[in-house]
DRENDO-1510 file (C-alpha; in Angstrom, 1 decimal, always signed):
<recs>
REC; n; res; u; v; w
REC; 1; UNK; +31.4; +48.2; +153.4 .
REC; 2; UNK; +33.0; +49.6; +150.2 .
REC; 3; UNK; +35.3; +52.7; +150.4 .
REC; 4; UNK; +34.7; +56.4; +149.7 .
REC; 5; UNK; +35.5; +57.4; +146.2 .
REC; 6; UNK; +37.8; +60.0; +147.3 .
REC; 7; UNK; +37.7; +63.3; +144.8 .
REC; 8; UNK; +40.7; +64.7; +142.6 .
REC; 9; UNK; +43.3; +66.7; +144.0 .
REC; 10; UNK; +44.5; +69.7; +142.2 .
REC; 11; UNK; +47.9; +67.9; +141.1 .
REC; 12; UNK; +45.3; +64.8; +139.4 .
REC; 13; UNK; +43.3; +67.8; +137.7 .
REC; 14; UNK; +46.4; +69.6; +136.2 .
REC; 15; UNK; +47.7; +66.5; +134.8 .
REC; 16; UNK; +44.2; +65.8; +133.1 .
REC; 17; UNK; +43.9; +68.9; +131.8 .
REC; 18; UNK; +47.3; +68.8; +130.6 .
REC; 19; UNK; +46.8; +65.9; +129.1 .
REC; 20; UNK; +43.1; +66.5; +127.3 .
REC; 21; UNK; +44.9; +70.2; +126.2 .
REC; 22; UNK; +47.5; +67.6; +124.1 .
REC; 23; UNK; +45.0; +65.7; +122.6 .
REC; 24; UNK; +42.8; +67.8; +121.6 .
REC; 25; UNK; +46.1; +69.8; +119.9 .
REC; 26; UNK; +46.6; +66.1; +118.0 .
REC; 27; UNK; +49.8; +65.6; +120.0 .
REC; 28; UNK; +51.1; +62.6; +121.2 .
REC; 29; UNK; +50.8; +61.4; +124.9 .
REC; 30; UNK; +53.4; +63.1; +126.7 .
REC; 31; UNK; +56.0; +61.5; +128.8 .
REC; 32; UNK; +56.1; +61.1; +132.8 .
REC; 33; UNK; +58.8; +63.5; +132.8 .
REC; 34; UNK; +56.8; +66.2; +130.3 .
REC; 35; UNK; +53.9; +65.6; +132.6 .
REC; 36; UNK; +55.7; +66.8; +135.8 .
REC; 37; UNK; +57.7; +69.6; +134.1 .
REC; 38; UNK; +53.8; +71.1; +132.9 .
REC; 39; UNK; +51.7; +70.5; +136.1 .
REC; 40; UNK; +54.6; +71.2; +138.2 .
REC; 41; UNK; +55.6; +67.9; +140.2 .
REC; 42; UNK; +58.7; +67.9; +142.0 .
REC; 43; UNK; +59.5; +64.0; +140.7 .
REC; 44; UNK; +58.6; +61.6; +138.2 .
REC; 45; UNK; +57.9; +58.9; +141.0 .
REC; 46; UNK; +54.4; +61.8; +142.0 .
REC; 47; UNK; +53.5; +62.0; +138.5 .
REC; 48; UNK; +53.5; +57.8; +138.4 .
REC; 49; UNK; +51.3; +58.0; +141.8 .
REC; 50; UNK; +49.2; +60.3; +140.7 .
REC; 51; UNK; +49.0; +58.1; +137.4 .
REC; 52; UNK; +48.3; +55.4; +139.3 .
REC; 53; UNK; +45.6; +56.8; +141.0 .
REC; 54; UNK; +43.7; +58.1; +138.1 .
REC; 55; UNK; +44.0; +55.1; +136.5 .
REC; 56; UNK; +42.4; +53.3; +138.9 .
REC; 57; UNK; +40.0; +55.8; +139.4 .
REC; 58; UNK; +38.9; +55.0; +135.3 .
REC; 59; UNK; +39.8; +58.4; +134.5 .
REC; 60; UNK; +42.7; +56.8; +132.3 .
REC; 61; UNK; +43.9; +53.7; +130.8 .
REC; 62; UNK; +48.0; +53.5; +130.0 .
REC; 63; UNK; +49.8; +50.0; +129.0 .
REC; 64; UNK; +52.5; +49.9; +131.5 .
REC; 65; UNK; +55.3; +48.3; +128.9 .
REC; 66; UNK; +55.3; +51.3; +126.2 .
REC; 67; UNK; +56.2; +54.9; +126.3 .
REC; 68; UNK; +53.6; +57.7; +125.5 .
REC; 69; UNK; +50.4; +55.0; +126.0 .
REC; 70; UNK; +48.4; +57.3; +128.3 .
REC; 71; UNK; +44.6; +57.8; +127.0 .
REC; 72; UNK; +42.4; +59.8; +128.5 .
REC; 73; UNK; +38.8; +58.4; +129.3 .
REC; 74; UNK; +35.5; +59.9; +127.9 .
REC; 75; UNK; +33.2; +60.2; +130.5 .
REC; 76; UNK; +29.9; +58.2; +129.6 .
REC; 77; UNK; +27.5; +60.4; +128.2 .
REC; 78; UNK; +24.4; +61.1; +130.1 .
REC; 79; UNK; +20.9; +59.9; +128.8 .
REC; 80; UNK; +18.4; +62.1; +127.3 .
REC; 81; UNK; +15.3; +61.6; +125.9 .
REC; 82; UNK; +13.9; +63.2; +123.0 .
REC; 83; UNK; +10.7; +65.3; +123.5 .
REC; 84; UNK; +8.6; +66.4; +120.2 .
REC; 85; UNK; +8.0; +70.1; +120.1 .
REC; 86; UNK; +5.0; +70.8; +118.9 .
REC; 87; UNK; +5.0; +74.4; +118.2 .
REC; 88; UNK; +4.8; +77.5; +119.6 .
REC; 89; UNK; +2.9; +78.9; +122.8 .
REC; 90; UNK; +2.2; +82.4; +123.9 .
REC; 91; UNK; +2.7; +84.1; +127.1 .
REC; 92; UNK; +1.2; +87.3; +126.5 .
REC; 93; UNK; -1.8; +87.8; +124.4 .
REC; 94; UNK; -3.5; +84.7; +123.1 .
REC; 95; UNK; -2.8; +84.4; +119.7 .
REC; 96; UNK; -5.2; +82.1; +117.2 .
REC; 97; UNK; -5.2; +78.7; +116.8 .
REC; 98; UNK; -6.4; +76.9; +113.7 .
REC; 99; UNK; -7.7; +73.6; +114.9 .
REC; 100; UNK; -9.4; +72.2; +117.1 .
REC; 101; UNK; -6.7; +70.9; +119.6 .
REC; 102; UNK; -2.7; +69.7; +119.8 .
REC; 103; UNK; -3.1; +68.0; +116.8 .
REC; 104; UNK; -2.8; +71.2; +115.4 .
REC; 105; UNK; +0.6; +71.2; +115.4 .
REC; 106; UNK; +3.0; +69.2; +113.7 .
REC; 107; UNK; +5.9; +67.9; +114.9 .
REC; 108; UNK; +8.9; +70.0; +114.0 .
REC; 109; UNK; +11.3; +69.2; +116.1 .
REC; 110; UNK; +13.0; +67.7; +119.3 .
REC; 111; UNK; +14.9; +68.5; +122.6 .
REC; 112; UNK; +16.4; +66.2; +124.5 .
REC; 113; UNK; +16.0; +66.6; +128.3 .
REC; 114; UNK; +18.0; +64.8; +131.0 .
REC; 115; UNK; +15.3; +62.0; +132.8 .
REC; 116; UNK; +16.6; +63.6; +136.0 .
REC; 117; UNK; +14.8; +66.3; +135.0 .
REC; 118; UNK; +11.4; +64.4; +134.4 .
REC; 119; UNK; +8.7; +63.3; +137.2 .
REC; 120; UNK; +7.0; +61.2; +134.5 .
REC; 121; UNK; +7.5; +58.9; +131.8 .
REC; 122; UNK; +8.6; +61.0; +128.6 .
REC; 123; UNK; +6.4; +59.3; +126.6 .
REC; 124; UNK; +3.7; +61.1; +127.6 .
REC; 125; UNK; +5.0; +64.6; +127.4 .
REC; 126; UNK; +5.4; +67.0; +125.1 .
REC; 127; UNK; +7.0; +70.8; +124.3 .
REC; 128; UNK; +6.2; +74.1; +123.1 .
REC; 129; UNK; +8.2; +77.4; +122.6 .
REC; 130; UNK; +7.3; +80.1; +124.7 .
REC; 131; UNK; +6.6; +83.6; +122.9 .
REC; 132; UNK; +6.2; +87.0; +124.8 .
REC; 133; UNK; +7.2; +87.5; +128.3 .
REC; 134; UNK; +3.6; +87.3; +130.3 .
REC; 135; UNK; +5.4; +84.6; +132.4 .
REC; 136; UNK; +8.7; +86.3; +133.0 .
REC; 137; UNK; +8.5; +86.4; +136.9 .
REC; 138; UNK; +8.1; +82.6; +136.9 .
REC; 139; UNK; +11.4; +82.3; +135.2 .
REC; 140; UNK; +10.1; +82.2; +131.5 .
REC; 141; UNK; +11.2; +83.9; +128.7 .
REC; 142; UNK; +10.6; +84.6; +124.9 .
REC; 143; UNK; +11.9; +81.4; +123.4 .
REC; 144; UNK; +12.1; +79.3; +126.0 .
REC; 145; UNK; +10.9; +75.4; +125.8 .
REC; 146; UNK; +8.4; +74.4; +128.2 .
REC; 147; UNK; +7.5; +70.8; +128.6 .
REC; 148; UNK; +4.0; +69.8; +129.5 .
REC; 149; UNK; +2.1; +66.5; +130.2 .
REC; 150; UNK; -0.9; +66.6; +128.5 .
REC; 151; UNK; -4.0; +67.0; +130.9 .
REC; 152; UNK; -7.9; +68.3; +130.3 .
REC; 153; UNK; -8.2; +69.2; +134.1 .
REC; 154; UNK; -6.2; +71.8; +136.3 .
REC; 155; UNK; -5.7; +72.5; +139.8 .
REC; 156; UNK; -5.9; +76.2; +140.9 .
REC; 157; UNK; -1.7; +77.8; +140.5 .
REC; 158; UNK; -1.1; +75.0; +138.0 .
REC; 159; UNK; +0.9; +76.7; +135.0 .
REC; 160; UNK; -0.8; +75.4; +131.3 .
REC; 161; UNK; -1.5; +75.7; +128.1 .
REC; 162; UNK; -5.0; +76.3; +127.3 .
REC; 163; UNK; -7.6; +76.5; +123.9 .
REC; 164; UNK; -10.0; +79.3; +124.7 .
REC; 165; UNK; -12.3; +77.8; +122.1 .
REC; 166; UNK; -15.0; +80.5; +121.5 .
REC; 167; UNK; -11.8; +82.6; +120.1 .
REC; 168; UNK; -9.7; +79.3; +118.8 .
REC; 169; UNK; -7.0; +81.1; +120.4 .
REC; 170; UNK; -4.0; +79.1; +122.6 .
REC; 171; UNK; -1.8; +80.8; +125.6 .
REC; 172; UNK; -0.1; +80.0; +128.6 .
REC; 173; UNK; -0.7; +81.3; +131.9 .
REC; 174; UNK; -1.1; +80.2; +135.7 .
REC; 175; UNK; -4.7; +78.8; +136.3 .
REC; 176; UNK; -7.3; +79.7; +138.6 .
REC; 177; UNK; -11.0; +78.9; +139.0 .
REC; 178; UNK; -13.5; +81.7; +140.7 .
REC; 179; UNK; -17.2; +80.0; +140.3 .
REC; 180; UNK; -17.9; +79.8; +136.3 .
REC; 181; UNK; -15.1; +81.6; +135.1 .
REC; 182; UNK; -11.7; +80.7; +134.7 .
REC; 183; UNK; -8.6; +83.6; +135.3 .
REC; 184; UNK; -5.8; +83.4; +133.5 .
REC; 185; UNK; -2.8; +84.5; +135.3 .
REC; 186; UNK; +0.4; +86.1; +134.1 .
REC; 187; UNK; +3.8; +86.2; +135.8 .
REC; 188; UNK; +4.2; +89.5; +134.7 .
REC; 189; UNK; +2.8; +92.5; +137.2 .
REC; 190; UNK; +2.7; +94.8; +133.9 .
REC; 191; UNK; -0.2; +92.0; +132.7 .
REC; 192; UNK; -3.5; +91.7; +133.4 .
REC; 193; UNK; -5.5; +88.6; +133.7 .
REC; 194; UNK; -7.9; +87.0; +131.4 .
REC; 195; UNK; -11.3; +86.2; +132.4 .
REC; 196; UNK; -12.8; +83.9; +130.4 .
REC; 197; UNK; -16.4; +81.6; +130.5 .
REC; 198; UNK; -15.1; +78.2; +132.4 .
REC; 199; UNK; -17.1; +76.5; +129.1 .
REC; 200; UNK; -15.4; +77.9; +126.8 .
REC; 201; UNK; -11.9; +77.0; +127.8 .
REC; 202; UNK; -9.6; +73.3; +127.4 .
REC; 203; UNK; -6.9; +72.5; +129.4 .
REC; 204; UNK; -4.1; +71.4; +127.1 .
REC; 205; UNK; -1.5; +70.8; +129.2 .
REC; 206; UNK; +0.2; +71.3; +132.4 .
REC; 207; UNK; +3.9; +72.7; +132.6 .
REC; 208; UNK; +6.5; +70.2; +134.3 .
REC; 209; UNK; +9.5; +71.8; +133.5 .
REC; 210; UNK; +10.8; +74.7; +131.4 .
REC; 211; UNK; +14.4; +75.1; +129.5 .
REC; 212; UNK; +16.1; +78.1; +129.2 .
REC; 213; UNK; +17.5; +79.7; +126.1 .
REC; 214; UNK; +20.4; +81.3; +126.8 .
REC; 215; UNK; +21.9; +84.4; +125.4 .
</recs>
């Protein structure tokens, strides 16, 4: 049965960020010694235990037979995928849409999401930036990035992006269908819904995640 990776003690996380605050100053690695006079060890023989154990634990690499030889590791860098985004979306008031459908919009740009994020492959997704604040109370705001899977069809509470095509107009809202209409819901009790003719609306796309812009 293989061993619990124990976590890093306080005395293991001063000496890393002692030594990550020398590097990225351009100075040399420092010395046992230095090392326990700046974290605070009692003795050099701790600061070559604790060595010892982050060495082993791959968060550095030293060469025992030369002074100042301690390199920090960088810690592998987590995999994104790119996502095109497409353009903009509006959570408020429809606005018009030129075309047709997505192809529309050209692609512009990118954002790179974590797959951990991701229920499905990225290949079929794509993003939009949010404009207005219609979905607010669902945790959306004026510039974020929503991603969506493209979709024609939508179950009643699922958030999309829709082409109300009588108007050639685009927005995003919560869906629901009541007989041959379709409401469009906001996330914003300021809002009112949109009622529009079930047959003259397309499902663009349904919402499977959303990135916040922070201030």
């Amino acid at each position: 049965m293989m061993a619990k990776k124990k976590g890093l003690g306080e005395k293991h996380k001063a000496i890393l960020q002692f030594l990550k605050s020398r590097q990225e100053n351009g100075l040399p690695s420092p010395t046992i010694r230095e090392i326990a006079e700046a974290c605070n060890i009692s003795s050099t023989s701790l600061v070559a235990y604790y060595l010892r154990q982050l060495e082993k634990a791959g968060h550095i690499e030293r060469d025992a037979n030369r002074a100042r030889s301690i390199r920090l590791n960088r810690p592998p860098a987590q995999p994104v995928v790119s996502i095109p985004v497409l353009g903009p979306i509006v959570a408020s008031e429809p606005i018009p849409m030129p075309a047709s459908d997505l192809s529309y919009f050209t692609e512009a740009d990118t954002v790179d999401v974590p797959p951990s994020l991701l229920t499905q492959k990225p290949d079929d997704l794509f993003a939009l930036q949010v404009r207005g604040n219609s979905m607010i109370d669902a945790m959306i705001s004026d510039g974020d990035i929503v991603i969506l899977k493209p979709t024609e069809s939508a179950e009643n509470g699922d958030m999309v992006a829709v082409w109300l095509t009588d108007e050639d107009r685009t927005t995003l809202k919560y869906f629901y269908q009541e007989g041959e209409r379709i409401r469009l819901q906001p996330a914003n009790p300021t809002m009112a819904p949109i009622y529009v003719d079930a047959r003259n609306l397309r499902v663009q796309g349904k919402v499977v995640a959303v990135l916040r812009k922070l201030p």
